[in-house]
ZALUM-287117 format. One record per atom (N, C-alpha, C): residue number from 0; atom name; x, y negated, z negated. Coordinates in steps of 0.001 Angstrom, whole numbers, always signed. Each point is the difference from the previous one (the first is absolute). Layout:
REM ZALUM-287117
- NUM; CA; X; Y; Z .
...
//
This chain:
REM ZALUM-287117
- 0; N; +836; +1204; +0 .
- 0; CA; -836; -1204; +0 .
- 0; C; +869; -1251; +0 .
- 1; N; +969; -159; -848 .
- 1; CA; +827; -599; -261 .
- 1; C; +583; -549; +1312 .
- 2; N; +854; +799; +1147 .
- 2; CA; +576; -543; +641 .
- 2; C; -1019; -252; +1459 .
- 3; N; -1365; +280; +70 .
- 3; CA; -138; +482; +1188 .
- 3; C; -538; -1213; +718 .
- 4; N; +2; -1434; -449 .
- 4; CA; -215; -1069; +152 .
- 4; C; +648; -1298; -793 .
- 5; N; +333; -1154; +1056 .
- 5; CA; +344; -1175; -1073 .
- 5; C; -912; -477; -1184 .
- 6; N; +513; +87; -1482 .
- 6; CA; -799; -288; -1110 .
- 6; C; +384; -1404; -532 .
- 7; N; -1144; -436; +189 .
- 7; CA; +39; -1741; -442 .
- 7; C; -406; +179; -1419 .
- 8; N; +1061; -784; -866 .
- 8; CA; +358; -11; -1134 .
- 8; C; -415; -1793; -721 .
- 9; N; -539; -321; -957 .
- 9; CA; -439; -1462; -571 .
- 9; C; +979; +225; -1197 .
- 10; N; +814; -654; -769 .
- 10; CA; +503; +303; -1256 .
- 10; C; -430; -1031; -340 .
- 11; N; -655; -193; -1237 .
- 11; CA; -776; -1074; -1043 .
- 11; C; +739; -65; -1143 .
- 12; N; +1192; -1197; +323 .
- 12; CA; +684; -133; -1600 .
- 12; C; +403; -1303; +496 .
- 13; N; -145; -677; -1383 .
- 13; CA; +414; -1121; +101 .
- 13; C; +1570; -330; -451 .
- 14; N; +1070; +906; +556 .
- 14; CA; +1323; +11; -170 .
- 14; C; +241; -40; +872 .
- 15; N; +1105; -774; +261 .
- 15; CA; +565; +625; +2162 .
- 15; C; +441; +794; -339 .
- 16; N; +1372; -201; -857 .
- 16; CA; +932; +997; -240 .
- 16; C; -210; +1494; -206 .
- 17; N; -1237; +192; -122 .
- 17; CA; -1094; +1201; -253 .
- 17; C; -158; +309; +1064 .
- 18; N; -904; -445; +592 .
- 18; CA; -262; +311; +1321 .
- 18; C; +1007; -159; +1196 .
- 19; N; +941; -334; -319 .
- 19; CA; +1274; +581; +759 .
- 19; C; +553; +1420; -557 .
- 20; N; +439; -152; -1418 .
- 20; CA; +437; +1504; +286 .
- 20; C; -1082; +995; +204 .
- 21; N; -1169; -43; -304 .
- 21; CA; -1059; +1316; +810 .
- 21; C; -121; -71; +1434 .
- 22; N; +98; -1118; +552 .
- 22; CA; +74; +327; +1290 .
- 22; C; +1390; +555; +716 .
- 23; N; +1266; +7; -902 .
- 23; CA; +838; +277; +423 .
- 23; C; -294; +1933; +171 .
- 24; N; +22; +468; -1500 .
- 24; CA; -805; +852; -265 .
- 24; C; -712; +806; +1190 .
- 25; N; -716; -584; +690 .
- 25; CA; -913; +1036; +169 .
- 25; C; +391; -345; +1834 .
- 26; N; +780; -950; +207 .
- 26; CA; +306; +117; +1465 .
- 26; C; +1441; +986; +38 .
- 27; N; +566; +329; -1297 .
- 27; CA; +784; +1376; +28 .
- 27; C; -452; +1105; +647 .
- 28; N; -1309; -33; -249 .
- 28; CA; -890; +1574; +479 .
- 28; C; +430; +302; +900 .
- 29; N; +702; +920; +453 .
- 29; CA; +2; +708; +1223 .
- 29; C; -1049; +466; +953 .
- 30; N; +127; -358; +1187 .
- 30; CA; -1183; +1077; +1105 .
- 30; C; -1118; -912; +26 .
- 31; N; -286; -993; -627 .
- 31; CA; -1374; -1221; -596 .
- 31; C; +230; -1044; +429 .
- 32; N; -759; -623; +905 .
- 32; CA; -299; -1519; +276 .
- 32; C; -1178; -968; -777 .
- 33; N; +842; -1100; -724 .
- 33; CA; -877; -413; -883 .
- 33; C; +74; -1741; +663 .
- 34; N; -1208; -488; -238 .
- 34; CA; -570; -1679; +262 .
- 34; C; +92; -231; -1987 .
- 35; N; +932; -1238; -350 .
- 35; CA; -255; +331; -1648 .
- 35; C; -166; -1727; -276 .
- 36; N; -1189; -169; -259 .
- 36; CA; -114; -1385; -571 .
- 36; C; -633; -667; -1091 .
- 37; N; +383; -932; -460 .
- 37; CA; +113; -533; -1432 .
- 37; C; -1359; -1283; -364 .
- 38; N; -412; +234; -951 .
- 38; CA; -1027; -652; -941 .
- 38; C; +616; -605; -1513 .
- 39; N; +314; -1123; -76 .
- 39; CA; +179; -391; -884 .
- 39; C; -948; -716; -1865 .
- 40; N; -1240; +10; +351 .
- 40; CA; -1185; -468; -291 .
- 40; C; -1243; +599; +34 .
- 41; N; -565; +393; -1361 .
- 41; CA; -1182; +660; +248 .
- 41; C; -1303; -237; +322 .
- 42; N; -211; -1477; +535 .
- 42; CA; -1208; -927; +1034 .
- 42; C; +592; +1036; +1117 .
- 43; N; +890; -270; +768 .
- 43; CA; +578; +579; +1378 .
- 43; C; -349; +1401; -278 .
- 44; N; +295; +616; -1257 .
- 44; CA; -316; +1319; +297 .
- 44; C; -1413; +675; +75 .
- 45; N; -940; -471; -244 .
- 45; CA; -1376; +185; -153 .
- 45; C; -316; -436; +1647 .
- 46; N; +499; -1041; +358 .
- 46; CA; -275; +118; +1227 .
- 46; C; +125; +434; +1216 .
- 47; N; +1952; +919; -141 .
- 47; CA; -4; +1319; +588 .
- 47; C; -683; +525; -126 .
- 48; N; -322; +557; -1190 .
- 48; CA; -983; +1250; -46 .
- 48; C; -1448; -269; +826 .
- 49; N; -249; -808; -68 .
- 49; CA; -1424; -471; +583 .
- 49; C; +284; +176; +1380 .
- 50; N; +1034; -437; +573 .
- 50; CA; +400; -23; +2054 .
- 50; C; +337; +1192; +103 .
- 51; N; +977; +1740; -1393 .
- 51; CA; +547; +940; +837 .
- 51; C; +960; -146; +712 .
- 52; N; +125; +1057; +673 .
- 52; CA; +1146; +240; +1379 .
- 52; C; +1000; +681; -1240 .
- 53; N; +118; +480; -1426 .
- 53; CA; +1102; +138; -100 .
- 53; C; +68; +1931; +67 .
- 54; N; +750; +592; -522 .
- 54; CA; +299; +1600; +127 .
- 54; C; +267; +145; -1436 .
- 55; N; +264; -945; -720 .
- 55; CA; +700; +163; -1089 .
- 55; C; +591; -1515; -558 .
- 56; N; -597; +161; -1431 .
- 56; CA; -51; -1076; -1171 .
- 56; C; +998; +386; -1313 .
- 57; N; +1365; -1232; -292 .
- 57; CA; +447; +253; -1047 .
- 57; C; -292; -1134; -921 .
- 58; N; -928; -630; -1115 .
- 58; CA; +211; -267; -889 .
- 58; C; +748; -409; -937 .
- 59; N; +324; -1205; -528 .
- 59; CA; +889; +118; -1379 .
- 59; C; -797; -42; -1238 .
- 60; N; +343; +253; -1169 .
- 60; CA; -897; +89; -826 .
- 60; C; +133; -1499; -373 .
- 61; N; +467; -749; -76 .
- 61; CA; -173; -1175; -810 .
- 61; C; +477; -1043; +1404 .
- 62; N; -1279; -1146; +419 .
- 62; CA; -313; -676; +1354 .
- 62; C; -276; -922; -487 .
- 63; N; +39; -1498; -320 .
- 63; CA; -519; -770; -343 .
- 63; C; -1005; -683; -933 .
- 64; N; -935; -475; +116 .
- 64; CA; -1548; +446; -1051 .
- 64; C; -356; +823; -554 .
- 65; N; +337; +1619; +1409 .
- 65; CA; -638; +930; +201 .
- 65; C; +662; +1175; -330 .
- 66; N; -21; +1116; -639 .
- 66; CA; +817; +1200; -245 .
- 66; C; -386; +391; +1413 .
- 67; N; +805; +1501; +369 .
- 67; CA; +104; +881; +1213 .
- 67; C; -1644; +584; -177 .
- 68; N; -500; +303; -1436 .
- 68; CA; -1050; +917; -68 .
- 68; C; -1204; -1299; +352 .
- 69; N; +59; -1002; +148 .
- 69; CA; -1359; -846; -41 .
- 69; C; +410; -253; +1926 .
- 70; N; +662; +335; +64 .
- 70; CA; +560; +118; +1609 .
- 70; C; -785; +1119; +701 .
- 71; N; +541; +1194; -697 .
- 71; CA; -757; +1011; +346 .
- 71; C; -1484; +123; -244 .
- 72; N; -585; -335; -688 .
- 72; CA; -1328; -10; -406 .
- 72; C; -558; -1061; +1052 .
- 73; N; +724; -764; +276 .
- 73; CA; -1057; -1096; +1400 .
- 73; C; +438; +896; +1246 .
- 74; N; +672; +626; +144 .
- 74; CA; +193; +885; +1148 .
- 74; C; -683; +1341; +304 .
- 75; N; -561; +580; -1044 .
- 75; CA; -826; +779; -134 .
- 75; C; -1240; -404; +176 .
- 76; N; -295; -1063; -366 .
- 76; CA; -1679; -698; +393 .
- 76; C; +393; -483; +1173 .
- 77; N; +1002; -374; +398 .
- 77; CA; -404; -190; +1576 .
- 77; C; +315; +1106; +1160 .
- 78; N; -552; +1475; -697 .
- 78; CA; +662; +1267; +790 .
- 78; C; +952; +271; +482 .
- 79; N; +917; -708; -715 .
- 79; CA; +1437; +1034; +674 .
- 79; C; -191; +1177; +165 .
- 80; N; +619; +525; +1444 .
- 80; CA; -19; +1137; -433 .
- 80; C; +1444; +794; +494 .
- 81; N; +1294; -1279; -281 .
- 81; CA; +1333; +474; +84 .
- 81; C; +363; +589; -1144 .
- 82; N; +1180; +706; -32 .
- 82; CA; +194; +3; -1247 .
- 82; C; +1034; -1372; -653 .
- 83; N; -75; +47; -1486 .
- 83; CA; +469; -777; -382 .
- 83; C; +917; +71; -1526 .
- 84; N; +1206; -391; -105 .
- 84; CA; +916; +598; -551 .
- 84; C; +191; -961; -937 .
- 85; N; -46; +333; -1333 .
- 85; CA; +323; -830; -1046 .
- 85; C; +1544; -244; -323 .
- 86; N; +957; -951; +59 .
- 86; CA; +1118; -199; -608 .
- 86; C; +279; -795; -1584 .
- 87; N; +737; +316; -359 .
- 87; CA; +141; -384; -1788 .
- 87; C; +1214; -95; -683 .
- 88; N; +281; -1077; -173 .
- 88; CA; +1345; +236; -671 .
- 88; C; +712; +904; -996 .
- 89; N; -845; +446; -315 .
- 89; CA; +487; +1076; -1179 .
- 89; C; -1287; +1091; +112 .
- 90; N; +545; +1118; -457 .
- 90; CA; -1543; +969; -255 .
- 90; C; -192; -427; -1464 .
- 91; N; -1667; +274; +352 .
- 91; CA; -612; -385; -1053 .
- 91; C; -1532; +604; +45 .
- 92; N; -246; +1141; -654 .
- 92; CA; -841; +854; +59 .
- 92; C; -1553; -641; +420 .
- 93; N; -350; -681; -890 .
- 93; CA; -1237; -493; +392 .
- 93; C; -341; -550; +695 .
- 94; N; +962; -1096; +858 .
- 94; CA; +117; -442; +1302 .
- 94; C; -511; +888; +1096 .
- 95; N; +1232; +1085; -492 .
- 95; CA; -364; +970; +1735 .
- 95; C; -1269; +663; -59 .
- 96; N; -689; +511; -1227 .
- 96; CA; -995; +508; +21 .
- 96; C; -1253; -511; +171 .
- 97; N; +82; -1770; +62 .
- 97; CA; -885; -647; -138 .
- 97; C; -116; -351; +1986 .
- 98; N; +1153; -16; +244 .
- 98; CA; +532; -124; +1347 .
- 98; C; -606; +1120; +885 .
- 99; N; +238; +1322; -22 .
- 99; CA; -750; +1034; +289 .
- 99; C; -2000; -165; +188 .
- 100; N; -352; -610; -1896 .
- 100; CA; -1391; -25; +66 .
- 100; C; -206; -950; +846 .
- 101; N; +403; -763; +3 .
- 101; CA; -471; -1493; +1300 .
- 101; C; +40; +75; +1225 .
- 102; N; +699; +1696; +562 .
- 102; CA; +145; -301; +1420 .
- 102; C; +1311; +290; +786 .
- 103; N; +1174; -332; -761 .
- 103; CA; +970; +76; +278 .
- 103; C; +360; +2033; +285 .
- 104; N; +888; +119; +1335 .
- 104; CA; +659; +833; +940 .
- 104; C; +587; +648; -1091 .
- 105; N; +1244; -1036; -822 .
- 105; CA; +747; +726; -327 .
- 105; C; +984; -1331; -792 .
- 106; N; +444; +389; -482 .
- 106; CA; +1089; -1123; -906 .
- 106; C; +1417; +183; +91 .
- 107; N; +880; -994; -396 .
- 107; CA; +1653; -10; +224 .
- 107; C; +218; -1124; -534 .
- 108; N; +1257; +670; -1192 .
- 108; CA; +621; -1247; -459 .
- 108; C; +1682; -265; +495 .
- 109; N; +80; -1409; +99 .
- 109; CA; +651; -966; +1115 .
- 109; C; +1556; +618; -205 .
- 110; N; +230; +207; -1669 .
- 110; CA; +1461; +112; -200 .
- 110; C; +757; +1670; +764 .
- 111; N; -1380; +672; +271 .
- 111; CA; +99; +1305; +224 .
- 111; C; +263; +202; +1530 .
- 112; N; -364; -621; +723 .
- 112; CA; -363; -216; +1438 .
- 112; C; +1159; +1019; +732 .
- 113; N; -72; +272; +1192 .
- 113; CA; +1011; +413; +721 .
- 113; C; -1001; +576; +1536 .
- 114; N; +510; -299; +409 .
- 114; CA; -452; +835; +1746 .
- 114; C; -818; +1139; -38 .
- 115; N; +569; +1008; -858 .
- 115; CA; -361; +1071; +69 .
- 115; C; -1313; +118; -917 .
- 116; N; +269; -663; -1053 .
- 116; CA; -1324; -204; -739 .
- 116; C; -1008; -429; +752 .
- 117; N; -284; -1640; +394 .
- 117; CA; -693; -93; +930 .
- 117; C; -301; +745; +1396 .
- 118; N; +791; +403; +490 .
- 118; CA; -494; +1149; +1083 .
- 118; C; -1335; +1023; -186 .
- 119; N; +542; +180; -1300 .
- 119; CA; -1171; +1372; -759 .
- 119; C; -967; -276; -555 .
- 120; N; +94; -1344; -355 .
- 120; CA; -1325; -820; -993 .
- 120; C; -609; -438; +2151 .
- 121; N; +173; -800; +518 .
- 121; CA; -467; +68; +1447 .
- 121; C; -608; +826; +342 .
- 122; N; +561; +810; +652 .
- 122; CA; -304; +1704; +259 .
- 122; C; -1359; +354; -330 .
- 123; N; +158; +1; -1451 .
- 123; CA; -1116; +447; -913 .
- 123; C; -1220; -1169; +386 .
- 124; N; +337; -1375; -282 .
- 124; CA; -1137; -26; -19 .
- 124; C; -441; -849; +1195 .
- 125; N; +573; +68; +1261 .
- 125; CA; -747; +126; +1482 .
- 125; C; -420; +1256; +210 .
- 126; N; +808; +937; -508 .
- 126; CA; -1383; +1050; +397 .
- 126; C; -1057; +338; -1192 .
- 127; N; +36; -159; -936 .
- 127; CA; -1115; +9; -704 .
- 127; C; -1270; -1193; +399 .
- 128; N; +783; -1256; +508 .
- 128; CA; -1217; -687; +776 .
- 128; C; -461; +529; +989 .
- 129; N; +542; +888; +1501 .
- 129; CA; -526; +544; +742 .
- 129; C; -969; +1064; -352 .
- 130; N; -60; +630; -662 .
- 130; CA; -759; +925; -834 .
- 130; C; -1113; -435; -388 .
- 131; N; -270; -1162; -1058 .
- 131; CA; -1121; -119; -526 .
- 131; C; -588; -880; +1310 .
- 132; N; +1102; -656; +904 .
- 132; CA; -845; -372; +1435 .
- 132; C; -531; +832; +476 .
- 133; N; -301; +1272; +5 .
- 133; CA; -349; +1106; +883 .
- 133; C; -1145; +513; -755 .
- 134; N; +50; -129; -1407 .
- 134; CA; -769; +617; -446 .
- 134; C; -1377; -1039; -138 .
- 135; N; +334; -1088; -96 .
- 135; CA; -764; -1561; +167 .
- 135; C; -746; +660; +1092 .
- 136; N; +886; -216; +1490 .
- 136; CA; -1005; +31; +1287 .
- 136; C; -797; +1939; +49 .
- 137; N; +278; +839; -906 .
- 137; CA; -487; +1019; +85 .
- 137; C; -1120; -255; -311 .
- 138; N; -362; -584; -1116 .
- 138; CA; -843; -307; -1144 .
- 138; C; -1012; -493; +408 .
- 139; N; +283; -1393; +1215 .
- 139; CA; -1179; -738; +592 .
- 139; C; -70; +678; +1053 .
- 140; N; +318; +901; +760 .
- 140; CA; -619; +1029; +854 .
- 140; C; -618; +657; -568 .
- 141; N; +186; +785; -928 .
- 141; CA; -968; +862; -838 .
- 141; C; -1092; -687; -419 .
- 142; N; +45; -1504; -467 .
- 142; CA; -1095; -970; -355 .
- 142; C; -1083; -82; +1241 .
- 143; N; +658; -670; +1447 .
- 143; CA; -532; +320; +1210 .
- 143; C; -1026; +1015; +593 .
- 144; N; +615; +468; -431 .
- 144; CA; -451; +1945; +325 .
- 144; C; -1500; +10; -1128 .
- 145; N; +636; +235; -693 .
- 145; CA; -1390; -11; -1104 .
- 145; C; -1102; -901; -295 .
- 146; N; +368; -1580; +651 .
- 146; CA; -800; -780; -255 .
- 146; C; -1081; +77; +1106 .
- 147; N; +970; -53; +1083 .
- 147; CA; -868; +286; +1921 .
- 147; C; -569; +1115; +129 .
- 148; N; +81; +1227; -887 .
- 148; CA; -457; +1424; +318 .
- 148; C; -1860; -253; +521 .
- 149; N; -422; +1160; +618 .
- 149; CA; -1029; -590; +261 .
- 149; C; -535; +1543; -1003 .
- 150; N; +740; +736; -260 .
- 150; CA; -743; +1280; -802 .
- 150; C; +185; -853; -1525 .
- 151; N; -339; +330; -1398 .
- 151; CA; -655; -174; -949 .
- 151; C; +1108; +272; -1270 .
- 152; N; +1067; -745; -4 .
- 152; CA; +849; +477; -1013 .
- 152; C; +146; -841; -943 .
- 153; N; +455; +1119; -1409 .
- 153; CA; +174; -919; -1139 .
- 153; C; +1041; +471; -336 .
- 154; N; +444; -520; -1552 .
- 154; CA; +845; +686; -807 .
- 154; C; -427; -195; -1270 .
- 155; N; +290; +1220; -986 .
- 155; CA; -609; +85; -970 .
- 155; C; +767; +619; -1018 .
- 156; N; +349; -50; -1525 .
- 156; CA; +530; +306; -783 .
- 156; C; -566; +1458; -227 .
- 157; N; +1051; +670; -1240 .
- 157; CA; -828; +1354; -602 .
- 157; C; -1242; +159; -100 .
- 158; N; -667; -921; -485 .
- 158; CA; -1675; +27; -361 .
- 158; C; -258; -706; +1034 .
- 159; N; +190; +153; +1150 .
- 159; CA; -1200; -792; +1184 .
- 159; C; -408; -965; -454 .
- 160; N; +827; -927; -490 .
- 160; CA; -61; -1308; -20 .
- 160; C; +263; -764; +1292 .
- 161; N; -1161; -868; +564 .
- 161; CA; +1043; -7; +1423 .
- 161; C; +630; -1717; -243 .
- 162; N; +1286; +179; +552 .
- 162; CA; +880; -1338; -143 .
- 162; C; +9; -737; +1113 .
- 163; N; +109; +544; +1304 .
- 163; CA; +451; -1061; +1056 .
- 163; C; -1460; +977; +1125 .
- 164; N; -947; -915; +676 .
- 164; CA; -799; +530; +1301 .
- 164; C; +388; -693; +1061 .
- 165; N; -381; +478; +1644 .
- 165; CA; +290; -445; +639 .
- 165; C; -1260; -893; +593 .
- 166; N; -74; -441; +1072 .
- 166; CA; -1289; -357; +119 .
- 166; C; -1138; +814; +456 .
- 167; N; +104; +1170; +721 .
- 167; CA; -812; +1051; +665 .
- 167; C; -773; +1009; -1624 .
- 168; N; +1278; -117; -1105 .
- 168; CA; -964; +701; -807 .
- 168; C; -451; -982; -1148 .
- 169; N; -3; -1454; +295 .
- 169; CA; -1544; -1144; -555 .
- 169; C; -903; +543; +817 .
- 170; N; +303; +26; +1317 .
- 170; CA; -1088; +264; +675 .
- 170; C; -1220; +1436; -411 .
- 171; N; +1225; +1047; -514 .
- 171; CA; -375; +1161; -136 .
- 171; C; -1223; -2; -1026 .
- 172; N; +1101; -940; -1086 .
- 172; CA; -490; +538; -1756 .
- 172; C; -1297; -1488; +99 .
- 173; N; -31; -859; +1133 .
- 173; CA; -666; -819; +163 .
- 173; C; -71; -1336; -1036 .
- 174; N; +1261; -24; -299 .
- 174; CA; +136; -1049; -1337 .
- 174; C; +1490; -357; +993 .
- 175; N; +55; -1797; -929 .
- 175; CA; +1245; -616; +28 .
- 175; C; +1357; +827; -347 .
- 176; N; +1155; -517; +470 .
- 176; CA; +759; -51; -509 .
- 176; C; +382; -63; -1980 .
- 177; N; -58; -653; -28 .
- 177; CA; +134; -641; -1413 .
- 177; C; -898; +609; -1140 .
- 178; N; -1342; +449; +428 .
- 178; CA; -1279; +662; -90 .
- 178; C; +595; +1070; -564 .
- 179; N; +945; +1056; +528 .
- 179; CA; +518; +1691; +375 .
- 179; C; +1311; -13; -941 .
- 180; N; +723; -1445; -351 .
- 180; CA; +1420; +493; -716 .
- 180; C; -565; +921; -1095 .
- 181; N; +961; +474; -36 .
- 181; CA; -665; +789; -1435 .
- 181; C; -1095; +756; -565 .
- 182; N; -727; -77; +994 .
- 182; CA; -1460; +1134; -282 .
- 182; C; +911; +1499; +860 .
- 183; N; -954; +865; -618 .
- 183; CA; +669; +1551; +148 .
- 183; C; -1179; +113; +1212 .
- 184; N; +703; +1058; +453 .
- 184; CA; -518; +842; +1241 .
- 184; C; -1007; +939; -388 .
- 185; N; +129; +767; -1301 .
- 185; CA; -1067; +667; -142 .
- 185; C; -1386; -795; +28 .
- 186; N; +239; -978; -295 .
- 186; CA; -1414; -1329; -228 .
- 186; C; -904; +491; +1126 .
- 187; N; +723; +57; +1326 .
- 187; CA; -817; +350; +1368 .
- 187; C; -267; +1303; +557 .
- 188; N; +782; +1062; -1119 .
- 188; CA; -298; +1091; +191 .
- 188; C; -1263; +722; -846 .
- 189; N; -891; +610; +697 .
- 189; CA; -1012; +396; -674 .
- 189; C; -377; +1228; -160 .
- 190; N; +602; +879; +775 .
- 190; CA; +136; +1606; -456 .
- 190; C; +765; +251; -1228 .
- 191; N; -339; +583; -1091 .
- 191; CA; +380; +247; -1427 .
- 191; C; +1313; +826; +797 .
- 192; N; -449; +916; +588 .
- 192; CA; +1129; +1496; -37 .
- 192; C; +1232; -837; +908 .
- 193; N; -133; -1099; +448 .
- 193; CA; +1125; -229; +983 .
- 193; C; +776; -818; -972 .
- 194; N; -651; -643; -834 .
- 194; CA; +736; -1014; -846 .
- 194; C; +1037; +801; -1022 .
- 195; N; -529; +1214; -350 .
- 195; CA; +596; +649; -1369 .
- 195; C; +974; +1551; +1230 .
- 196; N; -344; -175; +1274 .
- 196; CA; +764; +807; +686 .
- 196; C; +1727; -1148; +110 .
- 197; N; +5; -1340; +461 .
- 197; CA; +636; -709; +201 .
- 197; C; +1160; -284; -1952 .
- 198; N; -1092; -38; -1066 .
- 198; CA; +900; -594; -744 .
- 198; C; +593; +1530; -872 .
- 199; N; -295; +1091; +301 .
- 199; CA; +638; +757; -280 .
- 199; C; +1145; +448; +561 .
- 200; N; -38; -345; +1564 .
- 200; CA; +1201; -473; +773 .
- 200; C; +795; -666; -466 .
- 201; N; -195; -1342; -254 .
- 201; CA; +814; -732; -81 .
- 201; C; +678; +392; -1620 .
- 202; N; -504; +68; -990 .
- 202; CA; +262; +516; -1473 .
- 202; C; +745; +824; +611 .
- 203; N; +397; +1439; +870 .
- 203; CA; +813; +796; +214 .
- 203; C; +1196; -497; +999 .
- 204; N; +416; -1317; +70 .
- 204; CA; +560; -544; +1180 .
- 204; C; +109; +1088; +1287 .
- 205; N; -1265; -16; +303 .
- 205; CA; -481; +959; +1160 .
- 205; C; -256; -1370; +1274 .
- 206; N; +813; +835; +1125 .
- 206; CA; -243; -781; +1245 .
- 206; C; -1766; -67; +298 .
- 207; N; -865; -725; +705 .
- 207; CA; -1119; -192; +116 .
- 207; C; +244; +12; +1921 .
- 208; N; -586; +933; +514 .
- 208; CA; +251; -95; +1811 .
- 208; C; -1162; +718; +552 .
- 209; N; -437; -863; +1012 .
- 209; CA; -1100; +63; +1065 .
- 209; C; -1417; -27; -1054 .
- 210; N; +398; -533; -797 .
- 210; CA; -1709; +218; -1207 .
- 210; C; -1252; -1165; +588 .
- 211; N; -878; +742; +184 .
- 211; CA; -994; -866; +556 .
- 211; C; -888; -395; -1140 .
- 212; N; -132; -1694; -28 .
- 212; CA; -944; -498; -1150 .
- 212; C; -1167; -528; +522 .
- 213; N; -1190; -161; -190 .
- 213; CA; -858; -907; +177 .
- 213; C; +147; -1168; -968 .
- 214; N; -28; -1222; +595 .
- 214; CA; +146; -1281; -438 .
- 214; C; -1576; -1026; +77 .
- 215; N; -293; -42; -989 .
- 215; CA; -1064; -969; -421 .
- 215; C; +61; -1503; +61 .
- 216; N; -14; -1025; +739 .
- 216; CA; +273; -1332; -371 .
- 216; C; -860; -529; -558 .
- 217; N; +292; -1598; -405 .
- 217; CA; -1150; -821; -540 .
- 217; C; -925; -72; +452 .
- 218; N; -211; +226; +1201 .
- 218; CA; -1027; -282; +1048 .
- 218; C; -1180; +1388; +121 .
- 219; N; +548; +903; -858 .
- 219; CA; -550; +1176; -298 .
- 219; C; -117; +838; +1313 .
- 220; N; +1584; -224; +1218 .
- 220; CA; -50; +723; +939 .
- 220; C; +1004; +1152; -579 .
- 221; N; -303; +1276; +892 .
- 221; CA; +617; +992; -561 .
- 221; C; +1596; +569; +1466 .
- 222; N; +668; +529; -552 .
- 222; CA; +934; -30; +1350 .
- 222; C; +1255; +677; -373 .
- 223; N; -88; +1105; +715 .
- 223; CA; +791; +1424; +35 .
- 223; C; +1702; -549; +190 .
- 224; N; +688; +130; -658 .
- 224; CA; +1816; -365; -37 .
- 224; C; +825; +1118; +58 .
- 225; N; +852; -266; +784 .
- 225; CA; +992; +1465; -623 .
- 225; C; +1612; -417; -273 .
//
């Protein structure tokens, strides 16, 4: 992932001397073409984040007004979805962990630095952004899919609680959206033996396949499912 394109790099510290030696740093990398440019100010940096274009965000922990983590936290509300690397002058436990909860890729402190370090902290977390990118656009295909279906699907917890409908089964169960969160499926089922055939199933984490229900709606229409 790492090498298989030029990675445009923002470093956010208000040191030059900082942001010279990391950029020295990381244009060591071998086999890697890097674009690496500098933010001195955390107004400017909120407003990168807002325009993008970058591959990758380094942070300092201490910016002006602003710590690195109130950095990260406006970058997260405005969907980043690079990764973004906390730097710190010293380790300091609650920092990084607080750094982690907010969002942050991954953390590195400054005195520690070396090529090789950064290479692997990189590495890691451009491809851990490609990943949850994939799993992002999986997610709203699967959303797609289920929302446009024109057959009648839900999803529903252990107890046929149902959580998410699509629109074909409002149509079905003949109620809203909003109407259906949370009401159970047996509600519309009205054969005794199918209801206590189904939750003895499920009590046995028994698969449930090709079972045909009759479905009752509000509308007091009746309508064969399988």
């Amino acid at each position: 992932m790492l090498y298989s394109k030029t990675i445009k790099i923002l470093i956010i510290d208000d040191d030059e001397d900082d942001y010279f030696i990391i950029s020295d740093f990381i244009n060591d990398i071998e086999g890697a073409k890097f674009i690496i440019e500098w933010c001195n100010n955390d107004q400017e940096a909120i407003e990168q984040f807002q325009f993008g274009g970058y591959d990758l965000y380094f942070i300092d922990y201490r910016l002006g007004n602003k710590n690195g983590l109130d950095i990260l936290k406006e970058a997260v509300k405005l969907n980043c979805d690079s990764p973004i690397i906390l730097l710190t002058g010293k380790g300091n436990k609650a920092i990084d962990v607080e750094a982690m909860k907010s969002g942050a890729t991954d953390y590195l402190i400054k005195s520690e630095l070396s090529s090789e370090k950064l290479e692997r902290c990189m590495r890691y977390s451009l491809d851990r952004a490609a990943y949850l990118r994939a799993v992002k656009e999986s997610e709203t295909k699967y959303r797609n899919l289920f929302s446009g279906s024109k057959d009648a699907l839900f999803i529903a917890d252990k107890e046929l609680f149902l959580t998410e409908v699509n629109l074909a089964a409002c149509t079905l169960f003949n109620k809203q959206n909003t109407q259906l969160q949370h009401q159970q499926l047996y509600d519309f089922i009205r054969n005794d033996k199918q209801k206590e055939h189904i939750r003895k199933a499920l009590s046995h984490n028994q698969d449930i396949n090709d079972l045909e229900i009759e479905i009752e709606n509000t509308g007091h229409e009746r309508k064969t499912c399988t």
